[in-house]
Steps between C-alpha positions, in 0.01 A plus 500: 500500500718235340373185371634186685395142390564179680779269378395377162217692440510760192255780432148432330439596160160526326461268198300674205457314198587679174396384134761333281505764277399866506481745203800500274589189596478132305234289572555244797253179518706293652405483834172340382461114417398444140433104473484340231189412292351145591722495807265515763248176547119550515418381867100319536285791563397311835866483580554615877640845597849333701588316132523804304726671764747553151226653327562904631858461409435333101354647186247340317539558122363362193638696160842453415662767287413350161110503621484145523362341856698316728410265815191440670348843551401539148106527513478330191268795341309514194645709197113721515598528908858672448354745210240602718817572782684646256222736401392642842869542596565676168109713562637564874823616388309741178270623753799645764626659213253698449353599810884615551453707195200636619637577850807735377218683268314566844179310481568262786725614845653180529576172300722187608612220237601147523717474213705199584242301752225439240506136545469518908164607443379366177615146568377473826130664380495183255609262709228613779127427468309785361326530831779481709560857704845712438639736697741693313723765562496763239765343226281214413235643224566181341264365742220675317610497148561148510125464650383686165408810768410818267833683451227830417409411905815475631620862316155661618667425885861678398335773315216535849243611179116427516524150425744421762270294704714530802364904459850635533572369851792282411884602404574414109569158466330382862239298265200315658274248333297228742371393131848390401620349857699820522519624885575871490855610510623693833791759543566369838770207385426172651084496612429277210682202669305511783152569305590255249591251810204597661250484193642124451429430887135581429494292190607225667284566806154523214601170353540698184756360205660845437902561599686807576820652353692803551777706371751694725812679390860399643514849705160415634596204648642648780184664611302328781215402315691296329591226790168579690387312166742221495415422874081475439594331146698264672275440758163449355659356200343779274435411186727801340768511254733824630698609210820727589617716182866523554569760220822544660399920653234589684486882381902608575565251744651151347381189582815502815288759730257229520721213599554366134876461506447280860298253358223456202154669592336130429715370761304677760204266510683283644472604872134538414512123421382579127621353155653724290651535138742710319414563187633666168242802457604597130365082404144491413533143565672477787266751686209372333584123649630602813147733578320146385695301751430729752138542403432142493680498851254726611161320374610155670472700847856481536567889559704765376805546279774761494578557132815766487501577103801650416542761231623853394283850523677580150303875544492738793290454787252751375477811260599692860855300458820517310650154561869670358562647787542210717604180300695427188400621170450176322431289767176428349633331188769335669228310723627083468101423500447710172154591417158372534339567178818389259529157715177400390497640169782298446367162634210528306732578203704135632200339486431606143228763610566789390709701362609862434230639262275365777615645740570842295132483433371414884675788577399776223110373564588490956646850434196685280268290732612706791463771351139516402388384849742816586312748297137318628645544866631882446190607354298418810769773699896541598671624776340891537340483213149342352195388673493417888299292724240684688646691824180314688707131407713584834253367733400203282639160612620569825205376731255226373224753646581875493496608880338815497765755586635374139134555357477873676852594283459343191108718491724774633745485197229431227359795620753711502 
């Protein structure tokens, strides 16, 4: 049957966004805004939600390209404060390596870096009270290494040995420490909003001091958990800082599948009635001031803040992925924002702080530190191969009393 439409009226088409570039092709930034460091005024952290309505649709920055600080986002660290940055960035970054390395030589299954968001963790971990609870989602290992967490721990998890104290029950890299304010990592995107929401809530309802903040990838942010936590945020005034990592592709899929080339991901708080910032995620000390804001937001009783962090995955998603296949070769080193780890190195070096046989040196002694806790962690077991924990482990930690069908099967298996 032909196809008649009424006067006017044309045929639908489906809209599907597509990346600026794909493989073979130039880099293409352009579609995202880049402000200028020192452009963007530090609001009152009291400041109410309807006069930062500007906010989503800014970028905070702090570096300028010569490393020096502009405007009045600059934290105002001490020299000791950005070495001890600089060093768990450059430890984070020394420990991917490796575990990478160790991956392809088939001791772990699975390994997943974040080369190129170092500071989105490591920033915000040192801006955050100690006690304060993260919820991460699994490219922010900064988190630990910046709260001194045993990298020999952490390996003992990818490599599911005998000191894994998770007893081989986790995917490499889904780390778990209570100890460290660490809330374990889930492969089912988007629950840590709502637990991290939800864990805030009940600090809040104890009369405790502690905050909340959580991490959730651009992709993710189109999952409902996502604005089921905006809505109780918003409404209880949780006292949660929700962090969205906007590396720019959530596995294959650019940021545009998720609604990133309608509007900025901060700018969704708005209809939630929520401040929110935009913020250079390759600036220690832009993320580090902005995650204090919104901290200090927080501990007044004032709520939550949406913090979208913007930055490049410069690696694939995962050892699993070959990023050539779906975006440009050397997009990574064409990213405007640069990288984490050289931005600070080279404020510090500004500021008269350091310098290049320093920072030669950090690195030799980061890199051969690595690798002894390596050797401590692969001589407990690997993948396949070294001791095991005890078959019986299966039915620990399940029940807080071991109902006694659980009882009959573990006698059954000891026995057998």
């Amino acid at each position: 049957m032909k196809n008649t439409y009424p006067k006017n009226h044309v045929p639908l088409s489906l809209h599907v966004p597509v990346p600026a570039a794909r493989p073979g092709q130039a880099p293409d930034f352009s579609g995202i805004l880049f402000e200028g460091p020192g452009a963007c005024p530090r609001p009152a952290f009291d400041t109410n939600a309807s006069a930062m309505r500007d906010y989503p649709f800014r970028l905070i920055r702090v570096l300028n390209d010569a490393g020096v600080p502009e405007g009045d986002w600059n934290p105002q660290l001490q020299p000791d404060t950005l070495r001890r940055g600089l060093r768990a960035m450059m430890l984070t970054r020394a420990y991917d390596e490796r575990m990478v390395r160790v991956q392809r030589q088939g001791k772990s299954s699975f390994y997943m870096k974040s080369t190129g968001e170092e500071a989105v963790a490591v920033a915000a971990a040192m801006a955050l009270d100690r006690d304060d609870m993260c919820f991460p989602t699994y490219r922010q290992q900064g988190l630990l290494v910046a709260r001194d967490w045993p990298l020999r721990d952490m390996m003992n998890q990818v490599y599911s040995n005998s000191g894994d104290r998770l007893k081989g029950r986790q995917m490499p890299v889904f780390y778990s420490s209570r100890e460290a304010g660490f809330f374990s990592i889930s492969g089912n995107l988007g629950t840590q909003y709502s637990q991290a929401v939800g864990w805030a809530m009940a600090s809040a309802a104890c009369n405790d001091s502690r905050i909340a903040s959580a991490w959730i990838g651009d992709g993710a942010t189109a999952e409902g958990d996502f604005h089921y936590a905006l809505t109780f945020a918003s409404v209880y005034r949780a006292p949660v800082v929700l962090n969205i990592v906007n590396n720019q592709w959530a596995i294959s899929s650019f940021a545009g599948i998720a609604g990133g080339n309608e509007t900025t991901f901060a700018a969704r708080a708005l209809a939630y009635g929520l401040p929110a910032l935009r913020v250079d995620g390759n600036d220690f000390l832009a993320v580090y001031s902005a995650t204090q804001w919104a901290a200090e937001r927080a501990r007044a009783n004032l709520g939550a803040t949406v913090v979208e962090l913007v930055t490049y995955r410069a690696d694939g998603h995962s050892t699993s992925d070959d990023p050539a296949r779906y975006r440009a070769a050397d997009e990574a080193s064409a990213w405007p924002l640069g990288d984490p780890i050289a931005r600070l190195r080279d404020h510090l070096v500004a500021m008269g702080e350091w310098d290049a046989d320093r920072h030669l040196a950090l690195q030799e002694e980061l890199v051969e530190h690595v690798r002894e806790e390596g050797r401590a962690s692969e001589a407990l077991g690997t993948l396949g191969q070294g001791p095991q924990h005890d078959r019986a482990s299966m039915f620990d930690d399940v029940y807080k009393d071991m109902p006694a069908h659980l009882q009959k099967q573990r006698a059954q298996m000891l026995e057998g």
